[in-house]
C-alpha positions as CSV (number, residue, x, y, z in Angstrom):
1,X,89.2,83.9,90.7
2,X,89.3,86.9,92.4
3,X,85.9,88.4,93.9
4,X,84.2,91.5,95.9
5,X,82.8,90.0,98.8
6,X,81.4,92.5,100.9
7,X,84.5,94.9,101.2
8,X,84.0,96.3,104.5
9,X,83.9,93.6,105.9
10,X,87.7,92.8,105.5
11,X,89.8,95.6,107.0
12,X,92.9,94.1,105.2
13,X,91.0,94.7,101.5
14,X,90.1,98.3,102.4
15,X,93.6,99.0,103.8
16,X,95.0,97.0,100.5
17,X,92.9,99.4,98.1
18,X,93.9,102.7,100.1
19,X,97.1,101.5,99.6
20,X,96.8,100.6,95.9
21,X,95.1,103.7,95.3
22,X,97.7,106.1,96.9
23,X,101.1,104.3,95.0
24,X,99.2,104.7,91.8
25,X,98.6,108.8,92.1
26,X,102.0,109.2,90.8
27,X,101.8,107.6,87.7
28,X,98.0,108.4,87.1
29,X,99.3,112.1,87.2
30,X,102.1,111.4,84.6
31,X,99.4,109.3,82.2
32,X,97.0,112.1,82.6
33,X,99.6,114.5,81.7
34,X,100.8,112.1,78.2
35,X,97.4,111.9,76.9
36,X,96.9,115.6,77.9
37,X,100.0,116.3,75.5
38,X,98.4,113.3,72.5
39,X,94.9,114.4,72.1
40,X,96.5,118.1,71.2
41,X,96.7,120.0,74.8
42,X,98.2,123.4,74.8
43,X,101.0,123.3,77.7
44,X,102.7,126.8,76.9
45,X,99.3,128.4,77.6
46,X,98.1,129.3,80.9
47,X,94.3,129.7,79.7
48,X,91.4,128.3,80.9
49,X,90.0,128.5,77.4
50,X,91.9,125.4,76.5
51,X,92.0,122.9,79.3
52,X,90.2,119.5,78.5
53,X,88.8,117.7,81.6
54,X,88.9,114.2,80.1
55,X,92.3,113.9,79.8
56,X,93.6,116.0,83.5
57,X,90.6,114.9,85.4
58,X,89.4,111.5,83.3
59,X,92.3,109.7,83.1
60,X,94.0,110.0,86.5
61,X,90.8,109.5,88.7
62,X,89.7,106.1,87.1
63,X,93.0,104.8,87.5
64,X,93.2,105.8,90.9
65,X,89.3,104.6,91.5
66,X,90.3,100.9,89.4
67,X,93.4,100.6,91.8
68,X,91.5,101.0,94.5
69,X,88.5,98.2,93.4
70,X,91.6,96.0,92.8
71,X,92.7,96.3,96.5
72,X,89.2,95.3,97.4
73,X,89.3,92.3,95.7
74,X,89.9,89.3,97.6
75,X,92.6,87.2,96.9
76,X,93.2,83.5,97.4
77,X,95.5,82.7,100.6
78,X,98.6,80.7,99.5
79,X,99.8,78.1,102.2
């Protein structure tokens, strides 16, 4: 259905997944921030002692990085 077919080839699919990948910072940000709060973050307390990197770095980054494969992904043309 849908394939990568050499992605820089295309401008449209790498403009698509720029595109993709800069809507979705938003909510990447506010999902990183939720499971931040879930697996037991501290958010009254500004040390460094008790940041986790999965959830504030993990999280938002492969959701922006999976947007932006989606945008590469060719997609059938409708007529």
């Amino acid at each position: 259905m849908f394939i990568i077919k050499k992605p820089f080839d295309n401008n449209m699919s790498v403009t698509r997944g720029l595109i993709f990948s800069l809507v979705s910072i938003i909510p990447a940000m506010i999902l990183g921030l939720i499971s931040y709060i879930i697996l037991g973050g501290v958010t009254s307390s500004p040390d460094s002692s008790n940041f986790m990197y999965g959830p504030c770095y993990g999280v938002p980054f492969s959701i922006i990085i999976i947007s932006f494969i989606y945008g590469l992904k060719e997609q059938p043309e409708l007529e």
